[in-house]
C-alpha positions in Angstrom: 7.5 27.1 27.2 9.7 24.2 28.5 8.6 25.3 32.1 5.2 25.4 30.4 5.2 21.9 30.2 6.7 20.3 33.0 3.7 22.4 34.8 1.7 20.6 32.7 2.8 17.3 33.0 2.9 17.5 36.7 -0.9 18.9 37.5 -1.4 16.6 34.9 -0.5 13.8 36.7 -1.3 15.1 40.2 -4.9 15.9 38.8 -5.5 12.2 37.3 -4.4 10.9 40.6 -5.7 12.7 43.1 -9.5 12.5 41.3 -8.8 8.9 39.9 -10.0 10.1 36.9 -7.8 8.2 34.7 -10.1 7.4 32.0 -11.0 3.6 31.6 -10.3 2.1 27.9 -12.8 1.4 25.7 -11.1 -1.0 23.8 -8.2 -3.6 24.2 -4.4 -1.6 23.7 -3.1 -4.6 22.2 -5.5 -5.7 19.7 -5.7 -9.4 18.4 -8.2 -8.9 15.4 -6.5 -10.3 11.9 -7.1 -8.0 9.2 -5.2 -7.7 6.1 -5.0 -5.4 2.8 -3.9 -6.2 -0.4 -4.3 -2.8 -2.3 -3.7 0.1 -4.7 -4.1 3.2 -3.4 -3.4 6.9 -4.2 -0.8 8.7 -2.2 -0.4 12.4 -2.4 1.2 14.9 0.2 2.2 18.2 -1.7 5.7 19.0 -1.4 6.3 15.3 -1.7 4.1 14.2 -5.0 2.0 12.1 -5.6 1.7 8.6 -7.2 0.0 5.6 -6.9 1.0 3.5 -3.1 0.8 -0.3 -3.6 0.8 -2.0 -0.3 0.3 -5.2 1.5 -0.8 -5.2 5.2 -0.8 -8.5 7.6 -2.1 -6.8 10.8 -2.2 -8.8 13.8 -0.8 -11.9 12.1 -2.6 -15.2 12.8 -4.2 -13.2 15.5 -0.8 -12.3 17.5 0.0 -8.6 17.8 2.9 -8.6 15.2 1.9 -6.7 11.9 3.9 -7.4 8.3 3.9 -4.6 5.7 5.5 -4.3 1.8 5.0 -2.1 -0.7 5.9 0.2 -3.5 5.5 4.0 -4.5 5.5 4.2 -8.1 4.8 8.8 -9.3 7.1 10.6 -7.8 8.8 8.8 -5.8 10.1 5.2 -7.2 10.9 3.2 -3.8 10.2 0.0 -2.1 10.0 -1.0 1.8 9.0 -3.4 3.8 8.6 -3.7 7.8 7.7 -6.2 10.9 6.4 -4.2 13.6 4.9 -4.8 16.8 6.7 -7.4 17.8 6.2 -8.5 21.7 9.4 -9.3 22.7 8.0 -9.2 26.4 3.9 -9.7 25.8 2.2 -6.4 26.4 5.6 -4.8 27.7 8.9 -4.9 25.4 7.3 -4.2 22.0 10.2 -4.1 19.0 9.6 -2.6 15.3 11.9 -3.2 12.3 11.8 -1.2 9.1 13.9 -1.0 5.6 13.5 0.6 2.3 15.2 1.6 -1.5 14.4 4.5 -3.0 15.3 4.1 -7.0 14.3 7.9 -7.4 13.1 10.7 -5.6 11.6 14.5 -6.2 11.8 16.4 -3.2 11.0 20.2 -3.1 13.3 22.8 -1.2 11.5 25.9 -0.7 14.8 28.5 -0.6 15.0 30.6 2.7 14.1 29.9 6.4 11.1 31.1 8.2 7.9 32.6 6.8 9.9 34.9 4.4 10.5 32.6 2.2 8.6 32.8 -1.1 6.4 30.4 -2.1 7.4 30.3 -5.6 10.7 30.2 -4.8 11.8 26.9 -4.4 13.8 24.1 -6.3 13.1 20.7 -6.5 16.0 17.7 -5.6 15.9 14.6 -8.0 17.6 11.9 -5.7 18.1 8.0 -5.9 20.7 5.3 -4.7 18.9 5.5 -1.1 18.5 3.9 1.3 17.6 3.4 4.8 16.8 0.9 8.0 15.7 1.4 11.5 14.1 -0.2 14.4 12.2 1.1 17.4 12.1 -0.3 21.2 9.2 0.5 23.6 9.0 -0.4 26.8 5.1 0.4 27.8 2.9 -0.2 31.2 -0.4 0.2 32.7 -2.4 -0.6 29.1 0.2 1.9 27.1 -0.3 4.6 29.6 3.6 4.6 30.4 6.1 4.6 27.7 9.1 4.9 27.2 10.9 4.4 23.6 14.2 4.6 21.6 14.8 4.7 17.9 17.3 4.1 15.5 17.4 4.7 12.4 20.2 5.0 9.0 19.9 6.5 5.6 22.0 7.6 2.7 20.8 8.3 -1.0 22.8 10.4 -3.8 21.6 14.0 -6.1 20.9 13.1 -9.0 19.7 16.5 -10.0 18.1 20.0 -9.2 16.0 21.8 -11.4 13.6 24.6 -11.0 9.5 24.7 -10.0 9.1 24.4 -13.7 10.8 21.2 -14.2 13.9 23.5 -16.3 17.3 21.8 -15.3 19.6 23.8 -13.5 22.7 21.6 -12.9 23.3 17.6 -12.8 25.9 16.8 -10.9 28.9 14.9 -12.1 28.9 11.6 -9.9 28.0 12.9 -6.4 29.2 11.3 -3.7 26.3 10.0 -1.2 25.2 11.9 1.8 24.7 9.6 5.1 22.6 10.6 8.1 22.2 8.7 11.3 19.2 9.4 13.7 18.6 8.1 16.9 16.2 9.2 19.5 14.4 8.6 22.8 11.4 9.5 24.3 8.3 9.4 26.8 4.7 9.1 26.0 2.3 9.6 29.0 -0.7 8.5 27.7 -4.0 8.9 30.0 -6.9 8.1 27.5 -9.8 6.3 27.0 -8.3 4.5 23.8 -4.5 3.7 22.4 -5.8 4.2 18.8 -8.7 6.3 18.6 -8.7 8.6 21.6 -12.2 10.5 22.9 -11.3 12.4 26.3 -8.5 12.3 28.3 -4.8 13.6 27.5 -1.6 12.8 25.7 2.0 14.2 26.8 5.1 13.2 25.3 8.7 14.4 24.9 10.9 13.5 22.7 14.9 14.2 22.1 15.8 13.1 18.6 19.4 13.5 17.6 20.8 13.9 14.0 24.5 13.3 12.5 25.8 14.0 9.4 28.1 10.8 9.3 29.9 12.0 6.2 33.6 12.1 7.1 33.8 15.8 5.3 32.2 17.4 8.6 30.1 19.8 6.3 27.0 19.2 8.2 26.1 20.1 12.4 26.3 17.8 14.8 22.4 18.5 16.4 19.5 17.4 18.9 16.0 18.3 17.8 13.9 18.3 21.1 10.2 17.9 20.5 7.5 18.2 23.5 3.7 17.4 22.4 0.6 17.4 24.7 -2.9 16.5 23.0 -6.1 17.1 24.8 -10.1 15.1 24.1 -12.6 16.7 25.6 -15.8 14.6 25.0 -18.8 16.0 22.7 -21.8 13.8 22.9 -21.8 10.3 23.2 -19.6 9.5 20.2 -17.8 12.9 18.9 -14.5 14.3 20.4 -13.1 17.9 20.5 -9.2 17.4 20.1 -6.6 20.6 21.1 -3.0 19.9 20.5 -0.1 22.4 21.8 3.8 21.6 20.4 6.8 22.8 20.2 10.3 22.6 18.9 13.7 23.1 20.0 17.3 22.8 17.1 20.0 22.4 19.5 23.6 22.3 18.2 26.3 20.8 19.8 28.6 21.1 17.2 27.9 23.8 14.4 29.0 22.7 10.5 30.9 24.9 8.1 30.0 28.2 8.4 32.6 29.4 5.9 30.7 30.3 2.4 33.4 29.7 0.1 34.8 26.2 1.9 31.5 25.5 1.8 31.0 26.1 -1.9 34.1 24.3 -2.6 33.4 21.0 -0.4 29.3 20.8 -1.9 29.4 22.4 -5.7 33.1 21.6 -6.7 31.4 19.3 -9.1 29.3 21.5 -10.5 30.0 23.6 -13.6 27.7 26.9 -14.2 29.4 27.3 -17.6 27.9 24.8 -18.8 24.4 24.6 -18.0 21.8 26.1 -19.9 21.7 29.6 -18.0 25.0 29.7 -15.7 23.4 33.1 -14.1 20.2 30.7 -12.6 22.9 28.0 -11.7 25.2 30.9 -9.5 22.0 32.1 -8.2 20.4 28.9 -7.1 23.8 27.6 -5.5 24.5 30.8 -3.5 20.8 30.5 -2.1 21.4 27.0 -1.3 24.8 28.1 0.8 23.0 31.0 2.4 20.4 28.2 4.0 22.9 25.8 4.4 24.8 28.2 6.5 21.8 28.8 8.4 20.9 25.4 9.5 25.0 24.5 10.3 25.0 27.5 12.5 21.6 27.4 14.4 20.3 24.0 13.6 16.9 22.8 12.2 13.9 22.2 14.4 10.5 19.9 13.5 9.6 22.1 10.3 5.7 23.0 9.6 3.6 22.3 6.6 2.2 18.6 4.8 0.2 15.8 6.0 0.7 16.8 10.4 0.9 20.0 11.0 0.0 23.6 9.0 -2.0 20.8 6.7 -2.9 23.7 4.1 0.9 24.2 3.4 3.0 21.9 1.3 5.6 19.3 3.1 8.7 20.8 5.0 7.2 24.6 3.7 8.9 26.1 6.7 12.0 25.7 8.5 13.8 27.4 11.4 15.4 26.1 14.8 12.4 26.8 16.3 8.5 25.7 16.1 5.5 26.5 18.4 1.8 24.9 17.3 -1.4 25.3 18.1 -4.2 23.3 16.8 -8.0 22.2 17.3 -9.8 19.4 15.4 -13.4 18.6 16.2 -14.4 15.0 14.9 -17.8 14.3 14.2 -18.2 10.4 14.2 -20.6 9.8 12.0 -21.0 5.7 13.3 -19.7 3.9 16.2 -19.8 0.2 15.6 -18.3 -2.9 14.4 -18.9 -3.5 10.8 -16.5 -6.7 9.5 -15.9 -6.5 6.0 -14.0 -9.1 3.8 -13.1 -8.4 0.4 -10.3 -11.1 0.2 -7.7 -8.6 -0.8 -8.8 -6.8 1.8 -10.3 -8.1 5.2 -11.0 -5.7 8.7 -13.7 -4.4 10.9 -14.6 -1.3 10.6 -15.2 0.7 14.3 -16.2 4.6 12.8 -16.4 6.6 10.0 -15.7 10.2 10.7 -15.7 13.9 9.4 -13.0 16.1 11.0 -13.1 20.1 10.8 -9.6 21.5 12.2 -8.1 24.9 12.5 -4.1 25.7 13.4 -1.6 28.3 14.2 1.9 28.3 14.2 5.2 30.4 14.4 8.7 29.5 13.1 11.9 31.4 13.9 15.9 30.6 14.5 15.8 32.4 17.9 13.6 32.3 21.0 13.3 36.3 20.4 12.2 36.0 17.6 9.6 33.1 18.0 6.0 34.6 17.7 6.8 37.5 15.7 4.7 35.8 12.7 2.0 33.3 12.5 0.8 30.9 9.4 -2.4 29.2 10.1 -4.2 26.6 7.9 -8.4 25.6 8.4 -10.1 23.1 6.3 -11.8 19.5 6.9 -11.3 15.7 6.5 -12.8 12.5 6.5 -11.4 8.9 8.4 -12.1 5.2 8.9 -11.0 3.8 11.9 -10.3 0.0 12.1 -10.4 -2.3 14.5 -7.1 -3.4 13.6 -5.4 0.0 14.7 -5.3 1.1 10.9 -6.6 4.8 10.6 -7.5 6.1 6.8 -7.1 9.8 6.4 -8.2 12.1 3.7 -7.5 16.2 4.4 -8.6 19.1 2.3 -6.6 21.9 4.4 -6.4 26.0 3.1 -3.1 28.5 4.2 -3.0 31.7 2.7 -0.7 30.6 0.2 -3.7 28.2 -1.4 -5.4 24.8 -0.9 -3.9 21.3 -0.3 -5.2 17.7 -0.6 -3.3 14.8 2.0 -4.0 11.3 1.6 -2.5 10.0 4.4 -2.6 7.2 7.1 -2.8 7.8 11.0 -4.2 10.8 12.9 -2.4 14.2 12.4 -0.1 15.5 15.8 1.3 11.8 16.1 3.0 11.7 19.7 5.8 8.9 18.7 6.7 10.2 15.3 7.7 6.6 13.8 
């Protein structure tokens, strides 16, 4: 697939310039229009929760390119953030974002298992807090964002508070856990030969990205590992105003330094806080701990790729639903604008113009395994439909209703789905 791609890329490039057929943008890269939001709004991405999003938005302050967001998440998750991002350090070259957060209290589900054997019913859900986390992003960007070149940064660390079962039934509560510290950085390219930066309508999108994780606890419990990601999104025109998106990506874990592997050091480095005589049923505490060290083992010995399922990719499964070290997607969208014009609206909490409104119907296929043998031996796919408003501020407003064949799903979300920067 890797040789796939750089095949891709290059007739990609050799097409657009030997036909000059780079599309022309429709609309400025680095827009200037002010818009702002002051608002409540509902947040829900199964596998994460759900919970009411309180946000405030300064986009394009006093019509410069720099954008100023805070906000809260008050339902399942208890955090606050706040970021300043598109900042021109060079105008319309060196762009710089900055981002922070504190998350009081977290529910995050662990489906038990790796790959598409897992069982959907099977899974435990994380109560964490004490977190928190700060990054930044640097993009370098040419020819109206058709080049780009970026790097990221970004720290966090939080604490388990607790993990109890799909019911809400404790299992164990950990007697003060230390904190667990991951460190990201990665770097990447985005070719981007479009008709538009922020709502595409033909043209294509290649990017490739090499994110690297490390567990920056001292205890050396967790791998040392590169995820490499490579994306290419295709719009194919329909009509004057709708767009026929197909979106091909894959995933790649690669270890350069594999964590314990040992089941009992492991057990005794993790869990030696944790007392299954004294829980409510010690058999469901031994049971859910030796699960937890048989995926554990997996991911320090092969690694953990892009997962699949929530608000990108396999919409019509919950967030992080699969793992594996490796990923391969396929998906098609066709979106039906239903306007295309410039509708200002000013609600003083809440000021913008409106560019479309728009009814998405998508399908999408994908595989998860830990080797590249075993990488298309089963598929999940997901179908189902959504609706958008695009802004002329660069703000995209996303509602999915997406179907799997383990059920239905609802994402309220912002951005389009397959994002090619991933921050």
């Amino acid at each position: 697939m890797i040789k796939q791609f750089i095949l891709l890329v290059l007739l990609a490039v050799w097409s657009f310039t030997a036909s000059a057929q780079v599309p022309e943008r429709r609309n400025d890269p680095f827009p200037t229009e002010e818009a702002w939001y002051i608002i409540p709004a509902p947040f829900s991405a199964p596998g994460l929760g759900s919970g009411l999003f309180v946000a405030g938005l300064w986009s394009n302050i006093s019509e410069s390119h720099s954008d100023l967001f805070v906000g809260m998440v008050k339902g399942d998750f208890d955090a606050t953030f706040a970021g300043l991002l598109d900042n021109h350090i060079i105008d319309e070259t060196l762009i710089l974002d900055v981002s922070g957060g504190v998350i009081n209290e977290a529910i995050v589900t662990s489906y038990q298992g790796r790959g598409f054997d897992s069982d959907p019913k099977n899974y435990n859900t994380f109560k964490v807090g004490d977190g928190e986390g700060t990054g930044g992003r640097i993009m370098l960007t040419f020819w109206e964002r058709r080049l780009n070149a970026f790097a990221t940064r970004f720290m966090q660390s939080s604490r388990l508070k607790g993990v109890y079962e799909a019911d809400g039934t404790l299992i164990y509560e950990p007697d003060s856990a230390a904190k667990t510290k991951v460190g990201m950085q990665s770097r990447g390219l985005l070719l981007d030969f479009t008709d538009d930066w922020g709502d595409p309508r033909k043209g294509l999108k290649l990017s490739h990205n090499q994110n690297g994780f490390v567990g920056l606890n001292s205890d050396g419990s967790s791998p040392e590992q590169s995820i490499i990601d490579q994306n290419v999104t295709a719009y194919l025109p329909m009509g004057e105003q709708s767009t026929w998106v197909f979106n091909v990506f894959q995933s790649k874990a690669v270890v350069t330094k594999q964590g314990l592997t040992d089941k009992e050091a492991l057990r005794t480095l993790l869990y030696s806080n944790v007392d299954c005589s004294l829980t409510s049923d010690p058999q469901k505490c031994e049971s859910t701990i030796d699960r937890q060290l048989e995926d554990a083992i997996a991911a320090n010995r092969y690694g953990t790729a892009s997962g699949l399922g929530g608000v990108s990719r396999l919409r019509g499964f919950p967030q992080g639903r699969f793992k594996g070290a490796r990923t391969r997607f396929f998906g098609t969208e066709f979106r039906w604008n239903l306007t295309d014009e410039s509708v200002p609206f000013n609600f003083y909490l809440i000021k913008d113009v409106r560019t479309s409104l728009q009814i998405a119907f998508f399908y999408e296929r994908a595989t998860i395994a830990e080797t590249a043998h075993e990488l298309g031996n089963a598929w999940r796919s997901s179908t189902g439909t959504g609706f958008r408003m695009i802004t002329a501020s660069g703000m995209v407003f996303r509602i999915d209703v997406a179907k799997g064949e383990e059920g239905a799903n609802v994402n309220v979300f912002f951005d389009y789905p397959w994002s090619d920067t991933g921050f």
